[in-house]
C-alpha positions, 0 to 999 in steps of 0.5 A: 507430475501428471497427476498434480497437473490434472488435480489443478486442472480440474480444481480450477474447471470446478472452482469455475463451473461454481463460480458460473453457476453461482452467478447465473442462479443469484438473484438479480436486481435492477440498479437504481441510480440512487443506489448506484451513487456513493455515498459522501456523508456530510458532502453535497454530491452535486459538486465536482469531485475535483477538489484541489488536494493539499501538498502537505498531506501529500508530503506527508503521505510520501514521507510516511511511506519512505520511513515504512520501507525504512522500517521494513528494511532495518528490521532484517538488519538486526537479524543480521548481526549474528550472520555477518561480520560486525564491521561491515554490518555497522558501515551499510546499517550506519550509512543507511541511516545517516542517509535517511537523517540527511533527508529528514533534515532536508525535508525539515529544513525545506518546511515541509514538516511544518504545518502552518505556513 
């Protein structure tokens, strides 16, 4: 126990003394307001930054992210076919989905799948 803890500490001791010693012998350069500045190819950098973003690919974006997590949870639900009774894996893995099949058609019947207005 005391070993691993004095192994961790004095990784991390080393680890920070290279990290230290690192950056006082890099080199150093002085920042030039041109470099400091993005670069947006094709937009005039002079404008504000402050567009107006479109709630469609928001929606999108948000609607993306809902069936990930979706996928992310099915899959162990085919894992869990072997662990678990039949029945009861069909009713949570069927309510699971019909719920998602229900938003869906929410969202498609609210048009916010639809592109063009």
């Amino acid at each position: 126990m005391i070993i691993t803890t004095i192994t961790v500490l004095m990784a991390t001791l080393i680890s920070t003394g290279l990290m230290l010693l690192c950056s006082i012998i890099s080199k150093k350069t002085k920042s030039n307001r041109e470099k400091m500045t993005p670069f947006e190819c094709g937009f005039d950098p002079k404008k504000s930054a402050r567009i107006p973003f479109s709630m469609q690919f928001f929606m999108i974006a948000i609607i993306f992210l809902i069936f990930d997590v979706e996928i992310i949870i099915i899959l162990p639900a085919i894992k869990m076919i072997q662990m678990s009774k039949m029945k009861t894996w069909f009713m949570t893995t069927s309510t699971f989905i019909i719920i998602l099949i229900i938003g869906l058609y929410h969202e498609w019947k609210n048009g916010i799948l639809e592109w063009m207005n």
